[in-house]
C-alpha positions as CSV (number, residue, x, y, z in Angstrom):
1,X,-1.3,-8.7,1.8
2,X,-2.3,-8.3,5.4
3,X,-5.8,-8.2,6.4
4,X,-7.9,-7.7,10.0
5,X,-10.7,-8.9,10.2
6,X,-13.4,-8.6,13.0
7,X,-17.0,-10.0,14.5
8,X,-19.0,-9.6,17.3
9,X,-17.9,-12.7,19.4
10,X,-21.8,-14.5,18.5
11,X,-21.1,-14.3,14.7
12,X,-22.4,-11.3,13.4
13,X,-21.7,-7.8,11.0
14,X,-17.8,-8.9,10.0
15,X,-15.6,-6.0,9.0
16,X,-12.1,-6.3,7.1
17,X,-9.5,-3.7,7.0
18,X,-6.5,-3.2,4.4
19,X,-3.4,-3.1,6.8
20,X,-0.7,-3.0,3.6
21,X,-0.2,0.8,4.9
22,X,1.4,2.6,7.5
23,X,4.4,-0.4,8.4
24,X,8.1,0.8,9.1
25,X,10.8,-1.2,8.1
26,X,14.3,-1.2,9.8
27,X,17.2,-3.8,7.6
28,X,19.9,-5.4,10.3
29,X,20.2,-7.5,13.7
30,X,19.3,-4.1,15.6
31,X,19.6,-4.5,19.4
32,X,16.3,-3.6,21.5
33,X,14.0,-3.6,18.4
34,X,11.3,-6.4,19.4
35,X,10.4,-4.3,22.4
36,X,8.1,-2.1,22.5
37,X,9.0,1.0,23.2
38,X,11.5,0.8,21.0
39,X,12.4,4.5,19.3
40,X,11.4,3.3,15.3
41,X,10.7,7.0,14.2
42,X,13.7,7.2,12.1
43,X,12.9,3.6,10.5
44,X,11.7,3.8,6.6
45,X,7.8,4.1,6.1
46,X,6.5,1.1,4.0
47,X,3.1,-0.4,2.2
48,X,3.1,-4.3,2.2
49,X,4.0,-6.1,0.2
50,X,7.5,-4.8,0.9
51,X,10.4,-6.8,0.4
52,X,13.3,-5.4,2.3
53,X,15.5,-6.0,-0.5
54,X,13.3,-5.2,-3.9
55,X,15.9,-3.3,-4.9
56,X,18.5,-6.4,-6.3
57,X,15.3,-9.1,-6.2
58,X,15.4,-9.8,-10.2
59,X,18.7,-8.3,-10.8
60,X,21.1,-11.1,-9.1
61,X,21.2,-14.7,-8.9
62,X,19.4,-16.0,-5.8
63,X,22.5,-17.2,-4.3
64,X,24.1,-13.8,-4.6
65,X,21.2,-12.1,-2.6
66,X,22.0,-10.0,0.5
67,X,20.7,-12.5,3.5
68,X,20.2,-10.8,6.5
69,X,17.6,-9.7,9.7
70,X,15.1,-7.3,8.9
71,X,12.1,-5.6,11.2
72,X,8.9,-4.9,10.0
73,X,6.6,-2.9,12.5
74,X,3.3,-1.2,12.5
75,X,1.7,0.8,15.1
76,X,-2.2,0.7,15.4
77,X,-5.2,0.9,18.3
78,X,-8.0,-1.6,18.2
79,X,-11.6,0.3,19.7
80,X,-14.6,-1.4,21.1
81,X,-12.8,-4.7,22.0
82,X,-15.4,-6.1,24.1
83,X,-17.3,-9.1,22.5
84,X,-15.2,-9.4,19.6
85,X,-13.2,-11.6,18.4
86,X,-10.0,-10.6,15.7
87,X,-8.3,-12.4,13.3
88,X,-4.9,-12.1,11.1
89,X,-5.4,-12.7,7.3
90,X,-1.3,-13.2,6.8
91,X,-0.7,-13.3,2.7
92,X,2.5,-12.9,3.1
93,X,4.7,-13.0,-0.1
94,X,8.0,-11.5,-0.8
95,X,10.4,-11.4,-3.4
96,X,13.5,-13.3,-2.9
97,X,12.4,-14.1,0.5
98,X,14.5,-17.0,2.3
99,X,12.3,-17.2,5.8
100,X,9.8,-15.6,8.1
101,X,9.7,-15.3,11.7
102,X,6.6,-12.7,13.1
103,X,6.3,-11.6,16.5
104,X,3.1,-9.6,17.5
105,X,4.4,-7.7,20.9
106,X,0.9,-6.1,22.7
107,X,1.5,-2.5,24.5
């Protein structure tokens, strides 16, 4: 699960937002896709969790599993930003998952 949370920068009225919906998901070493104007429409719409590769999770051996690069990527807009400070909840689990690398890229 990914959460956001927010506060006013002295402390007060915290606010936490579900972010599991509304991610894409692109599977391979695809050339251009950490920047960000990167064309993702045709990438496959996804709720988190999401493993990229569900699909054969419980039905091979882990050493048979496919191993490769996958891109996870979720558009969003963050309003009244001044005096407030944000922070990244990052529960991150994932079936058959070998590593995670995250890059947060800021139009």
């Amino acid at each position: 699960m990914l959460a956001l949370s927010t506060a006013m920068a002295w402390g007060g009225n915290r606010q936490k937002f579900n972010f599991n919906s509304g991610w894409l998901l692109a599977v391979g070493d695809i050339r251009g896709a950490g920047a960000t104007g990167y064309d993702d429409h045709a990438w496959e719409r996804v709720t988190l969790p999401r493993a990229w590769n569900e699909a054969e999770a419980f039905r091979v051996p882990i050493h048979e599993l496919s191993d490769t690069i996958m891109w996870y990527r979720k558009h969003f807009t963050l309003h009244d930003v001044a005096n407030r400070s944000y922070s990244w909840n990052w529960r991150a689990s994932a079936l058959a998952q070998k590593s995670l690398s995250t890059a947060i890229a800021w139009d």
